[in-house]
C-alpha positions as CSV (number, residue, x, y, z in Angstrom):
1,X,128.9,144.8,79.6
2,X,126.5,146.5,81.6
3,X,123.6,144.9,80.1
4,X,124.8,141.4,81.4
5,X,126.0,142.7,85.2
6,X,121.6,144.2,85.1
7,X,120.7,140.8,83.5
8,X,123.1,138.9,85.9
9,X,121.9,140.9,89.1
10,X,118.1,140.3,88.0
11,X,118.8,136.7,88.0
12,X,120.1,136.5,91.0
13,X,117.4,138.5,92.6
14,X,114.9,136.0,91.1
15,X,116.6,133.1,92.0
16,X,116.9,134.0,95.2
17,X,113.0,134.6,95.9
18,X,112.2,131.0,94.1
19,X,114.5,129.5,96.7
20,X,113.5,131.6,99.5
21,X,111.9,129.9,102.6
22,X,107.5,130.3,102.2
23,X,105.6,131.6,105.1
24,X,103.9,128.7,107.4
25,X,100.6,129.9,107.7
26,X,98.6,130.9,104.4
27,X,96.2,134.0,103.9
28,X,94.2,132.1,101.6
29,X,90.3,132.6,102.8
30,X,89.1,129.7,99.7
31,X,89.7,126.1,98.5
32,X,93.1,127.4,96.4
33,X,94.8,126.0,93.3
34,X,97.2,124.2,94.9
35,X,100.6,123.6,92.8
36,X,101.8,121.8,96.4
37,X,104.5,119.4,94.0
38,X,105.8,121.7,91.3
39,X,108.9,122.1,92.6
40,X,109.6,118.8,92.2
41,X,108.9,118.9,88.7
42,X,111.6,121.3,88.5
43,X,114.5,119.2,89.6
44,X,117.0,116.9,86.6
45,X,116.9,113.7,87.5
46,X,120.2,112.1,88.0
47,X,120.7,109.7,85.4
48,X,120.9,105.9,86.3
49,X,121.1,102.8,84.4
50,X,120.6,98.9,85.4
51,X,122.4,98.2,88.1
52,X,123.8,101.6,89.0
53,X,122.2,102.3,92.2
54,X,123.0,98.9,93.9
55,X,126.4,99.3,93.0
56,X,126.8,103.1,94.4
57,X,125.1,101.3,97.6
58,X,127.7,98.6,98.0
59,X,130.7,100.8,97.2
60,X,128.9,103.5,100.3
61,X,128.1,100.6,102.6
62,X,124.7,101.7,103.4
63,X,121.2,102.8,102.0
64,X,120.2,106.4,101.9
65,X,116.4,105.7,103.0
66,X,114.2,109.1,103.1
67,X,111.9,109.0,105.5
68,X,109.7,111.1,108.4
69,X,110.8,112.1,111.2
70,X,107.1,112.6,113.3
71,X,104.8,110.2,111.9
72,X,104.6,107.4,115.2
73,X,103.6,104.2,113.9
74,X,105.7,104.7,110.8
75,X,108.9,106.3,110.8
76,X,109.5,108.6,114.4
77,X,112.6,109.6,115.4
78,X,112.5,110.0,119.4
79,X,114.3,112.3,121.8
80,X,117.1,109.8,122.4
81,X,117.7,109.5,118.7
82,X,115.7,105.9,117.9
83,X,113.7,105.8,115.4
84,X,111.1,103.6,115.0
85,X,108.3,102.8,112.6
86,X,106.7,100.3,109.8
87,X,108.4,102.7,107.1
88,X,111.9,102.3,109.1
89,X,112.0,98.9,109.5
90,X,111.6,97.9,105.2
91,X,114.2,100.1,105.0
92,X,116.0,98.0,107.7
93,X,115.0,95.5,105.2
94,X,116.5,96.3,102.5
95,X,120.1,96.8,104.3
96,X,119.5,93.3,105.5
97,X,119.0,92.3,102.0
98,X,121.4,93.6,100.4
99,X,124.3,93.5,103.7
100,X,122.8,91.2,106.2
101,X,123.4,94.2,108.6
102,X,119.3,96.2,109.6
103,X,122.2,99.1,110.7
104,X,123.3,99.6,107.1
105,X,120.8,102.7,106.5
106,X,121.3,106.2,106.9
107,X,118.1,107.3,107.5
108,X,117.3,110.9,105.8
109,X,114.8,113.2,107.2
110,X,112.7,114.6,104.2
111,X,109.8,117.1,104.1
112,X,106.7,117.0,101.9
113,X,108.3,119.6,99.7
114,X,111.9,117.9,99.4
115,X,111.3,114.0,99.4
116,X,110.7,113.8,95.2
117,X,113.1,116.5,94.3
118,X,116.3,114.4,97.0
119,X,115.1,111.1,95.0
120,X,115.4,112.5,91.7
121,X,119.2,114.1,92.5
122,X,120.3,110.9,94.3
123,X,120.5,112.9,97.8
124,X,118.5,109.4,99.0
125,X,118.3,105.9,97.5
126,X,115.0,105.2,98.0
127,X,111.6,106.9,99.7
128,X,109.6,105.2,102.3
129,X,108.1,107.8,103.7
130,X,104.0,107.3,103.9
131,X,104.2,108.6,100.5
132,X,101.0,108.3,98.3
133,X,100.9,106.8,94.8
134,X,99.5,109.0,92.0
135,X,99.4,109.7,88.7
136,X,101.2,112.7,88.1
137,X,103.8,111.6,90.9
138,X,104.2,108.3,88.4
139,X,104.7,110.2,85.3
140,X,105.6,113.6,85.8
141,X,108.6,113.0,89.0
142,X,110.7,110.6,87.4
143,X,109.7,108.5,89.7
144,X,109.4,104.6,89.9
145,X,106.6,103.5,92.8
146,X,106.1,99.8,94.3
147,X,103.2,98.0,94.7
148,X,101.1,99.8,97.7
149,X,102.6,98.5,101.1
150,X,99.7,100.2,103.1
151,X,96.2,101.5,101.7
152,X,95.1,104.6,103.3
153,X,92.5,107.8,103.3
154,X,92.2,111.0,103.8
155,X,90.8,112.4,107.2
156,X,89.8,115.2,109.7
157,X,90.9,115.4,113.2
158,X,88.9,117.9,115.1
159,X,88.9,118.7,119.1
160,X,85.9,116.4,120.8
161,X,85.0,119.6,122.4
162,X,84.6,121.6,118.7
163,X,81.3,119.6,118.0
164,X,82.4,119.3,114.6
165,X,81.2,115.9,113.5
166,X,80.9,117.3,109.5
167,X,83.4,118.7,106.9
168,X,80.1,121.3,106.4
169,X,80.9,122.4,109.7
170,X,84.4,123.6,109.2
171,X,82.9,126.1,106.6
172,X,84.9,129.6,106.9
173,X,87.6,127.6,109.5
174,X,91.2,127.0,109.5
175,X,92.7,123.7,109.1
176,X,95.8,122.5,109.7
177,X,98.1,120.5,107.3
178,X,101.7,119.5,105.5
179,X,102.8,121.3,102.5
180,X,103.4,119.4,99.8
181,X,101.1,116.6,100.2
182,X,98.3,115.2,98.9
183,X,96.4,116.5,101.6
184,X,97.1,119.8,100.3
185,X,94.9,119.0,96.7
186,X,92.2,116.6,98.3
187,X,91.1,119.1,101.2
188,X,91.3,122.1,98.2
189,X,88.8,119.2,95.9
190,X,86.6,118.3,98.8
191,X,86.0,121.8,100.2
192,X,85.3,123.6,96.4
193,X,82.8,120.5,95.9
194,X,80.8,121.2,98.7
195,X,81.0,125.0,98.0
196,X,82.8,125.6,101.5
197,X,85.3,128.1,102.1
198,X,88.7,127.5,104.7
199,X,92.1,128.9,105.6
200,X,94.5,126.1,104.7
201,X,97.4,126.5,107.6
202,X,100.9,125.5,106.1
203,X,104.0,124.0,107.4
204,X,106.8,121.9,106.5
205,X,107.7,120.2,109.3
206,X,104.8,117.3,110.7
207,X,105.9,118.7,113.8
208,X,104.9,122.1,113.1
209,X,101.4,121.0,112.1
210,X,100.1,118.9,115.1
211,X,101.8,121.9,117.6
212,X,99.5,124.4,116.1
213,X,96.7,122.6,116.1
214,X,97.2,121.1,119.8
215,X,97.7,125.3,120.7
216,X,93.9,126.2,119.2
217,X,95.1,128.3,116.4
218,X,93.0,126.0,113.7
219,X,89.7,124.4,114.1
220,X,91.0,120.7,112.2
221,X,94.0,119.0,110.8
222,X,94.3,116.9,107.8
223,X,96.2,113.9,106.5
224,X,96.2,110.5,106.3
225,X,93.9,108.3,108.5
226,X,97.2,106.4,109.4
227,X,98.9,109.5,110.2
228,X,96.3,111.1,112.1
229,X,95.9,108.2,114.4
230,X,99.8,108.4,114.9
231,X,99.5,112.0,115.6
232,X,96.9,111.6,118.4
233,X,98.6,109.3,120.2
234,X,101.5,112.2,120.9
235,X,99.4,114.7,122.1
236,X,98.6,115.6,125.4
237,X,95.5,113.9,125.9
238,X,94.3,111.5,122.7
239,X,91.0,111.1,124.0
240,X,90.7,114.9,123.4
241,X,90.6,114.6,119.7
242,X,88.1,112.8,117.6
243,X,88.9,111.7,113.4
244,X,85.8,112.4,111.6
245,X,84.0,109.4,109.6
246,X,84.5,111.1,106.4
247,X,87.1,109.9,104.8
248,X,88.5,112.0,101.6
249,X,90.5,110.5,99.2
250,X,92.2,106.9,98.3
251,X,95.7,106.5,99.8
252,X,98.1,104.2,98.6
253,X,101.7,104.3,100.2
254,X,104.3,103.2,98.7
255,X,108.0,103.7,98.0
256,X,109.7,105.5,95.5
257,X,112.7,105.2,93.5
258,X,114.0,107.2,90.3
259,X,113.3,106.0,87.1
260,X,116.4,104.4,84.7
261,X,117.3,101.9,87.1
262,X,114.6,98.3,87.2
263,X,116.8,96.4,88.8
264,X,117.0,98.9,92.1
265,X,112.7,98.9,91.6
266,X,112.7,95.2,91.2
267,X,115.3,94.8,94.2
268,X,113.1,97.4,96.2
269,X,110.0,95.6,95.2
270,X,111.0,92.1,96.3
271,X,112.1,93.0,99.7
272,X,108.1,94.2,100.6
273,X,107.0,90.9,98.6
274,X,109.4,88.2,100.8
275,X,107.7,89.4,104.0
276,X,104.6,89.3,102.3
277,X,105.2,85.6,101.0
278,X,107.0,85.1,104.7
279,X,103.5,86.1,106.2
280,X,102.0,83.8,103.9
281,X,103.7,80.8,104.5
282,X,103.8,81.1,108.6
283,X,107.9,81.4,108.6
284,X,108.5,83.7,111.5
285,X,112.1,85.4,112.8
286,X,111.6,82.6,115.5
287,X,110.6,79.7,113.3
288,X,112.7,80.5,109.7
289,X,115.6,78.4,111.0
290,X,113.7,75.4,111.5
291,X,111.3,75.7,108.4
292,X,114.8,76.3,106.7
293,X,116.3,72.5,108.1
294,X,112.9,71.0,107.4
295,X,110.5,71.8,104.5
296,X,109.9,70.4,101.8
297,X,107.6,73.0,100.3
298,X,109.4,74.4,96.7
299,X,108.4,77.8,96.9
300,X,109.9,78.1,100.5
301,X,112.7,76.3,99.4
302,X,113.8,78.9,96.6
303,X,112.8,81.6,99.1
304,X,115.2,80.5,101.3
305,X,117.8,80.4,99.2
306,X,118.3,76.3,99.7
307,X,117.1,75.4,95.6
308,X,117.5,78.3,92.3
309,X,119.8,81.2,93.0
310,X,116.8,83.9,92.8
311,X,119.0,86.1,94.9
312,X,121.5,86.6,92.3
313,X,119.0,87.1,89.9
314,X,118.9,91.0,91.6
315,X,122.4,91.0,92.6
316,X,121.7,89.8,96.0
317,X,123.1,86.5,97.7
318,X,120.9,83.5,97.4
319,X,120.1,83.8,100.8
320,X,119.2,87.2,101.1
321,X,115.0,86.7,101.9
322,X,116.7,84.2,104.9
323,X,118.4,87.6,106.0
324,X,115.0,89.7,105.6
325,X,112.7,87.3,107.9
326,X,115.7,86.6,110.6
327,X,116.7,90.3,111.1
328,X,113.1,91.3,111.1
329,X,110.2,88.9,110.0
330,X,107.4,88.7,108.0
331,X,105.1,91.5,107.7
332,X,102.8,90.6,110.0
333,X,105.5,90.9,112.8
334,X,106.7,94.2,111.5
335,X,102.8,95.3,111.7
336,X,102.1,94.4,114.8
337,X,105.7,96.1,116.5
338,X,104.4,99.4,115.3
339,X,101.0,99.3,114.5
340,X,99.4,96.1,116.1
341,X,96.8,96.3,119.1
342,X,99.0,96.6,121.9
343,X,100.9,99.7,120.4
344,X,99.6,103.6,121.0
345,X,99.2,103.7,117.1
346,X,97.3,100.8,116.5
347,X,95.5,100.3,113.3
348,X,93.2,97.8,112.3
349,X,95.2,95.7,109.6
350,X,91.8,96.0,107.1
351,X,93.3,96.6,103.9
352,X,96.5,95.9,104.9
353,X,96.0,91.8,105.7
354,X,96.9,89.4,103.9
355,X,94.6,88.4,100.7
356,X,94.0,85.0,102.4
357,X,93.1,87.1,105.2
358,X,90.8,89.6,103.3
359,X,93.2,92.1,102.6
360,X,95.2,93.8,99.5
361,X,98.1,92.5,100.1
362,X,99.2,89.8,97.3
363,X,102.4,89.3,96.2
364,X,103.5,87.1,92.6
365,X,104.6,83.6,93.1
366,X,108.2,82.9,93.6
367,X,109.4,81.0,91.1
């Protein structure tokens, strides 16, 4: 008996340390081994079969949609309690698809640390949170990704004051980033390549990291291009920081859903591709309703829900793309709301046009 109440207390004691809160800032002087997602791996995935997920949904009456809460541009939540964002609106998207209502979401604030671990136990339905597509993320999370919805890189934002136009010149600086990232592993990869030494600056919350580095107390901050650019535009004075050329790594976003369940991935899936194929074939939120009375063109036709019943094919009504592109367009109108050139974020589309355009973007036929 009193070997289990010491092997009982011990475990506790441990337990309690693994799930104790880290320190933001790390001590770490070199390029470390970063283990930025094993916690994650940790977690039991919540079982699911076909059809499971869409059915909790319906019964709820909304989606659980993980997102950020300080990435402008993607998915920002303002003082007033708005948020806004490319990442918000397809999850708008999906409600729409699924209830014809953009309002059915409960949007979930997630960190770098918790977004895999609240998909896996079902805290959220799906992640669309800037989130990166890897290998071990694909295999070892229980995780299900979509096609990329934006293509991204790594970079450096530095102080146009610092002089620092190099990664070389941040040798034996501090740098500023999320935990739990990718940016944690490809700053650690790009640094030990060069032989160059650096304090990595840790913090969970996005908010956390661009404070600090507005207040001096590191010589950079990394993540995303996209999310850099979103960053600037909420400090201070933008044209006080400058993103370094050099871009670091290859960044493709997409969102996540747990594994056992295709039919949620293929539901998920479809909703990016319709406002793909929307952009595609010119239909609009302002011209769907006369392109629906008029065309003849099949593939709209079937989109649209007037010939086939693709909708029911995932569950959905046959009109349920209709709902997509009325509540809110194609993707080239959800671009350029948050990220188009008369926004403070705005980003080139580059990668992220159309393949008629010269883009990546390309979804299957629909038929």
């Amino acid at each position: 008996m009193i070997y289990r109440v010491v092997l009982t207390t011990l475990l506790v004691a441990l337990l309690a340390v693994a799930y104790s809160t880290t320190p933001p800032v790390s001590a770490t002087t070199q390029a470390p081994a970063v283990q930025a997602e094993l916690p994650a791996l940790q977690a039991t995935p919540v079982a699911t079969g076909f059809g499971d997920i869409l059915k909790a949904v319906q019964e709820r009456g909304n989606v659980k949609c993980g997102v950020n809460t300080a990435n402008p541009g993607f998915s920002f939540l303002d003082p007033s309690g708005k948020w806004s964002g490319l990442d918000t609106e397809l999850c708008a998207a999906i409600a729409l698809a699924i209830f014809n209502d953009p309002t059915k979401v409960e949007f979930t604030p997630t960190t770098g640390e918790t977004r895999f671990t609240m998909v896996q136990n079902g805290d959220i339905d799906v992640l669309i949170r800037s989130t990166t597509h890897t290998f071990t993320r694909d295999i070892e999370l229980a995780l299900n990704f979509t096609d990329p919805y934006f293509y991204d890189g790594q970079g450096i934002m530095v102080t146009a004051e610092s002089g620092i136009t190099q990664l070389e010149d941040l040798d034996g600086g501090s740098i500023c980033m999320g935990r739990g990232a990718t940016t944690e592993l490809n700053i650690a990869d790009a640094m030990n390549e060069k032989g160059l030494t650096y304090t990595p600056v840790l913090f969970d919350d996005p908010n956390d990291v661009i404070a600090t580095y507005e207040q001096g107390r590191c010589d950079a901050m990394t993540n995303d291009k996209s999310g850099l650019m979103a960053q600037r535009s909420i400090t201070q004075n933008p044209d006080d920081h400058v993103i370094l050329d050099a871009t670091l790594s290859k960044e493709p976003l997409a969102a996540a859903v747990r594994h056992g369940d295709d039919q949620w991935r293929d539901l998920v899936q479809w909703v990016i591709y319709v406002t793909w194929i929307a952009e595609e074939k010119g239909i609009t939120q302002a011209n769907v309703d006369e392109i629906k009375g008029s065309t003849e063109d099949a593939e709209i036709r079937r989109l649209l829900g007037l010939e086939e019943e693709m909708g029911k094919k995932l569950g959905l009504s046959n009109d349920y793309a209709y709902n997509i592109i009325k509540g809110v367009g194609n993707f080239g109108e959800i671009y350029d709301r948050n990220l188009g050139p008369d926004t403070p974020t705005y980003i080139p589309r580059a990668n992220n046009n159309l393949w008629t355009n010269g883009g990546l973007l390309y979804a299957p036929p629909y038929r």
